[in-house]
C-alpha positions in Angstrom: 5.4 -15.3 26.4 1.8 -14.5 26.7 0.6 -11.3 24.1 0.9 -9.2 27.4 4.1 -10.1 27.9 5.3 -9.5 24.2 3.6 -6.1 23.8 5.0 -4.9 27.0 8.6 -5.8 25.8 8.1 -4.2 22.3 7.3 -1.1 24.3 10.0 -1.1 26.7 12.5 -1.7 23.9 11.0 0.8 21.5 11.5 3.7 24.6 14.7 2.4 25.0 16.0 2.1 21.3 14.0 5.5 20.3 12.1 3.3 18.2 9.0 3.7 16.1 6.6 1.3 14.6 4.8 2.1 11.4 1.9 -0.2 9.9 -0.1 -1.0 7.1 -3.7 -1.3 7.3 -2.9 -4.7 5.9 -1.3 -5.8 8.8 -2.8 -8.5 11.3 -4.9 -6.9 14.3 -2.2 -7.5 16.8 0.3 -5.5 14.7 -2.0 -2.6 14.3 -3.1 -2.3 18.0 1.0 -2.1 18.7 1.9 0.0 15.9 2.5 3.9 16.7 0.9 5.1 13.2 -1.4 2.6 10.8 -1.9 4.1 7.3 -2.0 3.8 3.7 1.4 3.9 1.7 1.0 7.7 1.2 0.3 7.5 5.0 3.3 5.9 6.0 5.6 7.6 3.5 4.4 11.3 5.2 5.0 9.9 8.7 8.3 8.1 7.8 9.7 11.8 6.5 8.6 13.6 10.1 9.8 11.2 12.4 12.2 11.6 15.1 13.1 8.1 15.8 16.2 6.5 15.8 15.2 2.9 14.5 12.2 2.3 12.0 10.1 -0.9 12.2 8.1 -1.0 9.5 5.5 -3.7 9.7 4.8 -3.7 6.0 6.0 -5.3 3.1 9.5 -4.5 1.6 9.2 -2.0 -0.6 7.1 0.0 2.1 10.3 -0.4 4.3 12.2 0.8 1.2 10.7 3.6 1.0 11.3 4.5 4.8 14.5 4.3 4.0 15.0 6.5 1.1 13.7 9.1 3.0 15.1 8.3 5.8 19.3 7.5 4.8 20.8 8.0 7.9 18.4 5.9 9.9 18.2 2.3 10.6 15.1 0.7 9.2 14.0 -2.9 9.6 11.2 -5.1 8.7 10.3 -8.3 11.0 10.1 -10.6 7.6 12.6 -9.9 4.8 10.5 -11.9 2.6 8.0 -10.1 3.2 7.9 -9.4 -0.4 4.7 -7.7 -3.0 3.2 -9.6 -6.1 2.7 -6.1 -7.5 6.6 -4.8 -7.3 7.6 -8.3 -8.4 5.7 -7.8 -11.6 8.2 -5.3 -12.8 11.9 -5.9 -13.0 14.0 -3.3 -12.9 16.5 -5.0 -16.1 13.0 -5.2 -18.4 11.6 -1.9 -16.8 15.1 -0.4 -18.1 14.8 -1.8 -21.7 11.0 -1.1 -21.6 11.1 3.0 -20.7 13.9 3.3 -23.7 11.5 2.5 -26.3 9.6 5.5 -24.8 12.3 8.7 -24.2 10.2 11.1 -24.4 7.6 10.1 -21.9 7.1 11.1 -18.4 7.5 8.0 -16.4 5.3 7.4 -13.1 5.1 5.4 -10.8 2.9 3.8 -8.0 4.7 3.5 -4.7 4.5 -0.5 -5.2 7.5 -1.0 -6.7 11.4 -1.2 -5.9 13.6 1.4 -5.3 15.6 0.2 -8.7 12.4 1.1 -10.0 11.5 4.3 -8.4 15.2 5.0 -9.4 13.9 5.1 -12.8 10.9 7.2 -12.7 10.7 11.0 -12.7 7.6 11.0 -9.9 6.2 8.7 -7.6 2.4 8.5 -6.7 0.6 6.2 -4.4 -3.2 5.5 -4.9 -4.3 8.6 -2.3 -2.7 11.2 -4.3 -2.4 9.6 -8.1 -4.9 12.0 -9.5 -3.1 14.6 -8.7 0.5 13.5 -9.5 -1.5 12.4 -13.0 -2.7 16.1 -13.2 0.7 18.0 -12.4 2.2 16.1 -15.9 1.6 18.9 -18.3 -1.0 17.7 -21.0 1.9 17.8 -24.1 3.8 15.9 -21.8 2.9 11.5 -22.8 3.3 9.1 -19.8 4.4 6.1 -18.8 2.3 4.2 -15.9 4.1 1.8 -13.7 3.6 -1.0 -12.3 0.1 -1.4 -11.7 -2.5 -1.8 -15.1 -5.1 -1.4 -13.1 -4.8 1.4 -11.2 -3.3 2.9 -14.8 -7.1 2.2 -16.5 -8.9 3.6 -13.5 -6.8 6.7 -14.0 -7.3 7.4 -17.6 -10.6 7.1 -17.1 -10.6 9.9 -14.3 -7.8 12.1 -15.4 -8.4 11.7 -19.7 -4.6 10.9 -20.3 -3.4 8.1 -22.3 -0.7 6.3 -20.9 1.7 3.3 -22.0 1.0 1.0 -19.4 3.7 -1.6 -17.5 1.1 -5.2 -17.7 1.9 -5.4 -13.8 -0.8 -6.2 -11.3 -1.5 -6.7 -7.2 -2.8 -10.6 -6.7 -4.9 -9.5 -3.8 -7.2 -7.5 -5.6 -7.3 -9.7 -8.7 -8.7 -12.3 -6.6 -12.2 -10.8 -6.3 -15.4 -12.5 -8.0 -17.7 -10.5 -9.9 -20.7 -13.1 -10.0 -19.7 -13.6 -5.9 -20.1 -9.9 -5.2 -23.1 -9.3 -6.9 -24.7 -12.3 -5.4 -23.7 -10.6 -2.0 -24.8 -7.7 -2.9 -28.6 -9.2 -3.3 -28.4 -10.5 0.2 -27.2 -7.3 1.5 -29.1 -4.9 -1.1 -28.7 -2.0 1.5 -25.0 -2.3 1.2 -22.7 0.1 -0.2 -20.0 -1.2 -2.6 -16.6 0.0 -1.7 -13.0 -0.8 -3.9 -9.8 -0.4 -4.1 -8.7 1.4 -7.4 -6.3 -2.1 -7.8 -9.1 -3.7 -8.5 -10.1 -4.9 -12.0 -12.0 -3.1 -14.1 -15.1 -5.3 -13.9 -15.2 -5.4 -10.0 -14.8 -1.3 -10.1 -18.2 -0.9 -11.9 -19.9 -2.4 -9.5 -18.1 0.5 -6.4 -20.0 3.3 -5.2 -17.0 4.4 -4.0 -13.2 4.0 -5.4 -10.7 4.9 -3.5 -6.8 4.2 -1.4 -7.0 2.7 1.8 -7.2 5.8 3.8 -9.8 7.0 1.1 -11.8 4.0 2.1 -11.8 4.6 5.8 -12.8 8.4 5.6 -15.5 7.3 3.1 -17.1 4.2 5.3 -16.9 6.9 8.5 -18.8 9.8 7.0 -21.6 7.8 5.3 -24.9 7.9 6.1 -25.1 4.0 5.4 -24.6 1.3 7.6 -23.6 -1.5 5.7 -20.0 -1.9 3.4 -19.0 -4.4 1.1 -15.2 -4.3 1.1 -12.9 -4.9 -1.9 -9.3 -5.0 -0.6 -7.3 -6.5 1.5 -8.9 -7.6 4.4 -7.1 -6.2 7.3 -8.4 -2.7 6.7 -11.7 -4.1 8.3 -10.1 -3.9 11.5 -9.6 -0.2 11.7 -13.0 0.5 10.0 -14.5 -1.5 13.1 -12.2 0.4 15.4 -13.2 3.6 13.2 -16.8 3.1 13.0 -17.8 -0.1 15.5 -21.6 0.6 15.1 -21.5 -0.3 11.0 -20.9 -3.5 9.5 -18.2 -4.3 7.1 -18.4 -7.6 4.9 -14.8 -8.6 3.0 -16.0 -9.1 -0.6 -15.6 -12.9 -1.8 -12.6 -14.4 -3.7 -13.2 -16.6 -6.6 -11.2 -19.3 -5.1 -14.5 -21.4 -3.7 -12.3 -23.0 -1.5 -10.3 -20.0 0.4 -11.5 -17.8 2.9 -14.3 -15.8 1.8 -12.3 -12.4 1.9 -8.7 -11.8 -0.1 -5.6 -11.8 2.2 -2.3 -10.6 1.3 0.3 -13.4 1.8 3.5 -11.1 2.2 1.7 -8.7 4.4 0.9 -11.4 6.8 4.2 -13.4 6.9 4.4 -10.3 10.0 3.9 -11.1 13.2 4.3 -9.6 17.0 6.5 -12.3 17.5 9.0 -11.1 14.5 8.3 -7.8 15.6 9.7 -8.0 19.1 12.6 -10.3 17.7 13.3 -7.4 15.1 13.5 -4.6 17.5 15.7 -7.1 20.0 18.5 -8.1 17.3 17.3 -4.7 15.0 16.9 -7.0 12.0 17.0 -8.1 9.5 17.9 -4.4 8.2 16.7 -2.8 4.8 19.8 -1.6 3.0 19.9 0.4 -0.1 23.2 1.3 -2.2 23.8 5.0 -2.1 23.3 5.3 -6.0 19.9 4.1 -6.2 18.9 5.6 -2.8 20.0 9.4 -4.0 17.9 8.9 -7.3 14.7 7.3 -6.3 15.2 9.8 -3.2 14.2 12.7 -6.4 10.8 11.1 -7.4 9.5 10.8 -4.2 10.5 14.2 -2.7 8.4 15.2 -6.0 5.5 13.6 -5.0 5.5 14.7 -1.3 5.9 18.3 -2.0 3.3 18.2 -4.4 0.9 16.6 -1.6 2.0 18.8 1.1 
């Protein structure tokens, strides 16, 4: 089947099945033009909890689809690549997370939407990178907190909020691939560019942002700029909605340190997704992302948290 072909049978079958496709930016181009919403995890999360569809496709990774599907019990969500899986959420598993948040009692435990729903199970609120400041600052100040999973994001957050946290030692591959000595040697050919990073990022590759910020934070950012040039440090396939966004500016993927990879930093999971699987998903409405009713009730809590506090 030609692309055509494929992206006029995903849309016959998502009229048919009263289906809905959410996105990633991370997702290839092809995903995004077909999706009905591309966003940010926050993004996603929001537009999972309004919509009136019957079947979920979320072109994502798995805890994304997860998290569809805690807010969404009674409806059928699937993902086109079960193993579509996150280096981040594997980080932290939910047996040592357990142990780990005893040794704390009395703490306040967060955590960023990358992570199981074990693990948001666990946590008394959820944030996702677009609204973590504000989660961070809802936490009265007696109150001491436990960041999870992501150190990174954690740091950048001390440093913006002025809590202390006990920090989970989990990170996002993706954006611990970037090279310091690489983007600052961009940065001299391009010295007009603007510097713009995800808050995953390490510390090192933060200080050299003028602008950190989620996803979404990114694309609003690169849009109402005077500028005209971007140096991007995340995942690659938000370039394709900032060209769709803002076609006129140019957008460079920051380097890797691998000398021998790609010069920008892909996500592996994100693009083990493809048209392909998403048209064989909606046809056989599989594989399916299930979630015992236990878990599903109490992670259900932390994120209703975090969505009323962003409404």
């Amino acid at each position: 089947m030609t692309i055509k072909e494929i992206t006029k049978r995903i849309n016959d079958l998502k009229a048919e099945k009263n289906a809905v496709i959410l996105a990633h930016y991370y997702q290839e181009e092809a995903i995004q033009n077909i999706a009905d919403f591309v966003g940010d995890s926050y993004g996603l999360s929001v537009e999972a909890s309004r919509t009136k569809a019957d079947l979920i496709v979320f072109a994502g990774v798995h805890f994304m689809a997860e998290t569809a599907k805690i807010i969404n019990p009674s409806k059928k969500v699937v993902i086109p690549d079960s193993n579509a899986s996150c280096s981040l959420a594997e980080s932290c598993p939910p047996i040592k997370f357990r142990n780990f948040i005893k040794d704390f009692p009395d703490h306040t435990v967060v955590t960023y939407i990358n992570c199981s729903a074990e693990i948001k199970a666990m946590s008394d609120i959820v944030c996702t990178s677009s609204n973590a400041v504000k989660v961070i600052e809802s936490i009265p100040l007696d109150k001491p907190i436990i960041f999870a999973p992501d150190k990174n994001l954690g740091k950048y957050l001390q440093k913006i909020t002025g809590r202390k946290f006990v920090l989970w030692d989990g990170a996002c591959i993706v954006h611990e691939a970037f090279s310091f000595d690489k983007i600052v040697e961009l940065k001299l050919k391009h010295p007009q560019a603007v510097i713009v990073a995800h808050p995953e990022s390490e510390e090192h590759i933060l200080s050299l942002a003028n602008f950190i910020g989620s996803t979404s934070g990114m694309i609003e950012y690169v849009k109402n700029s005077t500028k005209q040039t971007f140096i991007v440090a995340t995942e690659a396939g938000i370039l394709h909605r900032m060209k769709i966004e803002v076609p006129n500016k140019t957008f460079i993927p920051a380097p890797t340190v691998e000398a021998n990879s790609c010069s920008c930093s892909e996500c592996g999971f994100m693009r083990l997704n493809t048209l392909v699987k998403i048209l064989n998903c909606l046809e056989t409405e599989s594989p399916e992302v299930n979630i015992s009713p236990e878990i599903l009730s109490k992670a259900m809590i932390p994120i209703e948290k975090m969505l009323n506090l962003s409404a």
